[in-house]
C-alpha positions in Angstrom: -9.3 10.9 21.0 -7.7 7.3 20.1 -6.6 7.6 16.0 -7.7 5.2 13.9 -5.4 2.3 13.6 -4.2 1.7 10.2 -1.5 -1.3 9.0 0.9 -0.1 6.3 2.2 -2.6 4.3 5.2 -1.0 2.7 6.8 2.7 2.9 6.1 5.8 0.3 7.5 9.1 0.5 8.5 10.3 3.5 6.1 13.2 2.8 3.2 10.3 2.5 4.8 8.3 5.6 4.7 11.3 7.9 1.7 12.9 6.6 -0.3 9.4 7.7 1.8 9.4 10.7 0.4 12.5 12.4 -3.2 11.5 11.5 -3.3 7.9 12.7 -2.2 5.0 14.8 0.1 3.6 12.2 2.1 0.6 12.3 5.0 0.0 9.9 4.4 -4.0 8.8 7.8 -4.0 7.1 9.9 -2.4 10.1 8.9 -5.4 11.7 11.4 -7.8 13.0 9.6 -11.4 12.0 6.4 -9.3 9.7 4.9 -12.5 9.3 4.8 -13.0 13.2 3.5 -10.0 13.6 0.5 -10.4 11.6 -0.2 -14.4 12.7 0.3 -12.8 16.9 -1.3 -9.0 16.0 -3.0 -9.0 12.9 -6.6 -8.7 13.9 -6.5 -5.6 15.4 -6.2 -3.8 11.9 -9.6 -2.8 10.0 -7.6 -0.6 7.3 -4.6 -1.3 6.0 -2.6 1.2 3.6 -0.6 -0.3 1.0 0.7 0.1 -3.3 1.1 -1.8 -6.8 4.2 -2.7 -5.5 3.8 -3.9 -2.2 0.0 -5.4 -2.4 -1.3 -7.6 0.3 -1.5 -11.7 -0.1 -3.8 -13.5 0.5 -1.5 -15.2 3.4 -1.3 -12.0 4.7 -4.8 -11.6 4.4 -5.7 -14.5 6.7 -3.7 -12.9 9.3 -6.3 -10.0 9.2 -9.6 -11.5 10.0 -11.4 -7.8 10.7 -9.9 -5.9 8.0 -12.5 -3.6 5.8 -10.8 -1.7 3.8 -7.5 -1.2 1.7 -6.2 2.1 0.7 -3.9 1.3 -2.5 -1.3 3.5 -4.0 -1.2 3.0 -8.0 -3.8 1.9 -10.3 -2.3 -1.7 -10.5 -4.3 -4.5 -8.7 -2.9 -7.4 -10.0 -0.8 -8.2 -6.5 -4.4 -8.6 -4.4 -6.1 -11.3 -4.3 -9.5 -9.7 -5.3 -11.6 -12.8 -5.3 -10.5 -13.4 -1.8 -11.3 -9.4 -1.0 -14.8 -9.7 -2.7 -15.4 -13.1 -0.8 -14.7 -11.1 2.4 -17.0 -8.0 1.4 -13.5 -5.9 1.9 -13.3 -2.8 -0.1 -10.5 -1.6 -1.9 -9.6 1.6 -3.7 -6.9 2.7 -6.4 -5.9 6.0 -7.1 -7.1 7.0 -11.3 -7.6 9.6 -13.1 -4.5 11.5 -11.7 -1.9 10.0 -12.9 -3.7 9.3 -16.2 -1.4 12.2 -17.9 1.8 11.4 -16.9 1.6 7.5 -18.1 0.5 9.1 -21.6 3.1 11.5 -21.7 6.0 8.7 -20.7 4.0 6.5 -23.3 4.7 9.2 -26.1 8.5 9.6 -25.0 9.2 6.2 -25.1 7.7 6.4 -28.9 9.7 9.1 -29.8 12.7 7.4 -28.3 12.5 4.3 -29.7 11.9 5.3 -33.4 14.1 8.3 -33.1 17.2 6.4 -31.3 17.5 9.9 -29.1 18.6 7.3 -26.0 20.9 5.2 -28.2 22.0 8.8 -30.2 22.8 10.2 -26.3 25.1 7.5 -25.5 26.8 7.3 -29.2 27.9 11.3 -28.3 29.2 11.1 -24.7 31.4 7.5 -26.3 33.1 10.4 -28.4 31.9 8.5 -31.8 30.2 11.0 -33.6 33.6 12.4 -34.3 34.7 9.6 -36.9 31.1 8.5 -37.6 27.6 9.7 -38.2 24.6 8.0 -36.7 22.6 5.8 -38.2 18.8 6.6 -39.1 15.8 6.6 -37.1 12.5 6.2 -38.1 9.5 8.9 -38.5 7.2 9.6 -36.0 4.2 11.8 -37.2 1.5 10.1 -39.4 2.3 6.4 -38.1 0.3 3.8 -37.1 -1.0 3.4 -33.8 -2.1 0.5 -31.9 -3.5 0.6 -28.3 -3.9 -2.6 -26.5 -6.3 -1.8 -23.5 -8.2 1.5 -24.4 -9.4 3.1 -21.2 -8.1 6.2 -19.3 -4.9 6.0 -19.8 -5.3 4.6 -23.7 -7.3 7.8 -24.3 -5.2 9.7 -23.1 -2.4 8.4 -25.5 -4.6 8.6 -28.2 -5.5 12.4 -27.4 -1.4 13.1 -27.3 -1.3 10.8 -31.1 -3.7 12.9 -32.6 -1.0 15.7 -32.5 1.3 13.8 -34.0 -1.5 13.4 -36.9 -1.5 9.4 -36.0 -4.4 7.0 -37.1 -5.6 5.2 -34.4 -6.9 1.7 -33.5 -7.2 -0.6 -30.7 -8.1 -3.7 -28.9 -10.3 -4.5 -26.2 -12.7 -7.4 -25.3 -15.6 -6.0 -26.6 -15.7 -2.7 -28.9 -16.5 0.8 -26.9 -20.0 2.3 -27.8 -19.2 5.6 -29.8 -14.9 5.2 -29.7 -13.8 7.3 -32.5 -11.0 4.9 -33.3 -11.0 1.8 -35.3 -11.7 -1.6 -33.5 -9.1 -4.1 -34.0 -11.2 -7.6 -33.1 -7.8 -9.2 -32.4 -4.6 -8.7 -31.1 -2.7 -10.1 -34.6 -4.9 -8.2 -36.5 -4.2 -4.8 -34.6 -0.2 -5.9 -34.2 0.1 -5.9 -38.2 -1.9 -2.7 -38.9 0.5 -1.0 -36.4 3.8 0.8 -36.4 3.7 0.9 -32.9 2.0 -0.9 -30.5 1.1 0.2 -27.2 0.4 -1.4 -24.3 -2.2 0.2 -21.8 -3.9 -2.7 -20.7 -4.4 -3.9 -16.9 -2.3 -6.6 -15.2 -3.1 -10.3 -13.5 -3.9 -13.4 -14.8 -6.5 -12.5 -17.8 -3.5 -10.8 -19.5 -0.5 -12.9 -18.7 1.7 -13.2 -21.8 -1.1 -11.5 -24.0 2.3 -10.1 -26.1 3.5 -13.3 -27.2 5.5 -14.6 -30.2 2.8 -14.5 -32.4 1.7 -10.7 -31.6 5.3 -10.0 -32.0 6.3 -11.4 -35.6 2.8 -10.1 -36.4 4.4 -6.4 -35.8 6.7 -7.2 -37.7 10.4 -6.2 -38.2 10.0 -2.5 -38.5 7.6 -2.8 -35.5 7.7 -1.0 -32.0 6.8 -2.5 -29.0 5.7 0.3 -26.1 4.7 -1.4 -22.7 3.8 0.8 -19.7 1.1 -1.5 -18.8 2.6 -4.2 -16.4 5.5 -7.0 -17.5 3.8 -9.6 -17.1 1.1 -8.8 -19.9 4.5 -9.3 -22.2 6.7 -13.1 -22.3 9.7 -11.7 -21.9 11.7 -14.3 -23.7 10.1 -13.7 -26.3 10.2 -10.1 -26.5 13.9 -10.8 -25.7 13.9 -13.3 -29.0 12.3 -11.2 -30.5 15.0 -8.0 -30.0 18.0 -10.2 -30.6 16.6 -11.4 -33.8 14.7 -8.0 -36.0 11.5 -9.8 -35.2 10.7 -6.6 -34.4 12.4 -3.2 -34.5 12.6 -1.5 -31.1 10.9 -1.6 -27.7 10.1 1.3 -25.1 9.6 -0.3 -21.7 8.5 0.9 -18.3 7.9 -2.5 -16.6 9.7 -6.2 -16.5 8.5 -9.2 -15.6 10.4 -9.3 -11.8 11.1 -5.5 -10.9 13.3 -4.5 -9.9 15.1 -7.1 -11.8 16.5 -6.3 -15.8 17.4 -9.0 -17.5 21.2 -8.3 -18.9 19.7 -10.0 -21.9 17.5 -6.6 -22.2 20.1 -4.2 -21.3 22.8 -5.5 -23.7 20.7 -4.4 -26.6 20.6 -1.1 -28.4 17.1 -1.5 -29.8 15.3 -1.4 -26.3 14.9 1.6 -24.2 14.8 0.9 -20.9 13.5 3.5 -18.0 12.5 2.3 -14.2 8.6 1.9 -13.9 8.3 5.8 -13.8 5.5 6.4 -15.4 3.5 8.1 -12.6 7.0 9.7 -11.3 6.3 13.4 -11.5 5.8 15.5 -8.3 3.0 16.4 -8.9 1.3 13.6 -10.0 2.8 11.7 -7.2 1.7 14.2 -4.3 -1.9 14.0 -6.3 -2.2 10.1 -5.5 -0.9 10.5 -2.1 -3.7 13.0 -1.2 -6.2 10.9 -2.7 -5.1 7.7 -1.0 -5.4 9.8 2.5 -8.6 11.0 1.2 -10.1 7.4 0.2 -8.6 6.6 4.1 -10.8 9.2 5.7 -13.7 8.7 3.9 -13.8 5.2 5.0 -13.2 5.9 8.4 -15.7 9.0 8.3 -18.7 7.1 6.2 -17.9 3.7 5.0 -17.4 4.5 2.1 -13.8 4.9 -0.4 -14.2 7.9 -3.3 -12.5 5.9 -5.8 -13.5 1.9 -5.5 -12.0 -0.9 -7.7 
């Protein structure tokens, strides 16, 4: 029997690569020689394409794809699709939530402990052999802060679930207030920035939240203030944030994502008051084998009934 044909955009984990290997007819769009070629001369053959957050699919490289129906996605970003082009075209898409839903939380609650703490800054002030002739300066208290969530849905309750250990009041900001949300509704973004002590962003990417973190959120959380994004970069303006940093706008940042991974700005990694980690959130074995499986599994169920089990 022929296997299904599938396009993959970009590679995974070799455990992912050959696991999709031995079940279909896969073709490797970025072991191509000329990839854009490729698509223009061979793209309609492909009805399912397999691709991430990262990697995404334009809508260039949709036009080379005139029968594709479905895109298996790797990551609960969408913002690199173009979805009005894939709901013009009736082509269905799928993410992979839920399972990596813990691991974002628990990175989100290192990175507050980090920042207000100083543990990264502390680390490297030891192995510089400076704790000999000096002691390190204070961080700030954790337990019983403020906390404000920009974005509450899966991934904003589970932070909020992880807070309530740490005996943290919680409020947030969304559109519209959720129906029967235990937590206080902030109806702006500079009202829930100066009620905070820390400000965390779990909001989605794309072009409704470009640059919702802006100079006036910032200086409205204020110099003592911490800034946690493991949301995407572009929901902050970096400049500012870098402004910001430089200046005791605000006190600290924890970030997961930039504006241009896998580019840092040395602007960012020059200062002290910014930890900085890789776009790790979902990083953990096991979370990363879950998505894997559950991309294979939205792949199969496509091919097997038309339908994807977890649909943007």
């Amino acid at each position: 029997m022929n296997k299904p044909k599938v396009l993959q955009v970009g590679p995974l984990t070799e455990r992912f690569n050959a696991a999709l290997a031995a079940a279909y007819a896969v073709t490797p769009l970025w072991q191509q020689a000329n990839p854009v070629a490729f698509l223009r001369e061979q793209g309609e053959q492909f009805e399912l394409l397999i691709s991430s957050a990262r990697f995404g699919c334009s809508a260039e490289q949709l036009l080379c794809l005139p029968n594709l129906r479905a895109i298996c996605s790797f990551g609960v970003g969408y913002d690199s699709y173009p979805l009005d082009l894939l709901r013009e075209r009736c082509i269905a898409i799928s993410t992979t939530p839920e399972v990596l839903n813990d691991c974002v939380a628990d990175l989100a609650m290192g990175l507050i402990i980090d920042t207000a703490r100083r543990l990264s800054e502390s680390d490297r002030f030891v192995r510089a052999g400076r704790w000999v002739s000096a002691g390190f300066p204070l961080g700030r208290k954790v337990s019983g802060k403020r906390l404000g969530i920009v974005g509450l849905g899966r991934i904003g309750e589970a932070v909020a679930r992880r807070a309530a250990g740490f005996d943290m009041p919680v409020r947030y900001h969304n559109r519209t207030p959720i129906a029967g949300s235990p937590h206080g509704y902030a109806a702006s973004l500079l009202e829930l920035a100066s009620w905070a002590d820390f400000l965390v962003l779990t909001c989605p990417g794309g072009a409704a939240t470009r640059h919702l973190i802006g100079r006036d959120v910032l200086a409205a959380l204020g110099r003592d203030g911490i800034l946690i994004n493991v949301a995407r970069g572009t929901v902050v303006d970096q400049d500012a944030l870098i402004e910001a940093l430089q200046q005791g706008v605000i006190g600290a940042a924890g970030l997961d994502v930039y504006a241009a991974e896998p580019e840092v700005p040395l602007a960012l990694r020059e200062l002290n008051n910014v930890v900085l980690v890789p776009h790790i959130g979902s990083a953990s074995e096991e979370t990363r084998l879950q998505m894997e499986q559950l991309v294979l599994a939205n792949l199969q169920a496509f091919i097997e009934r038309g339908e994807l089990l977890t649909p943007l």
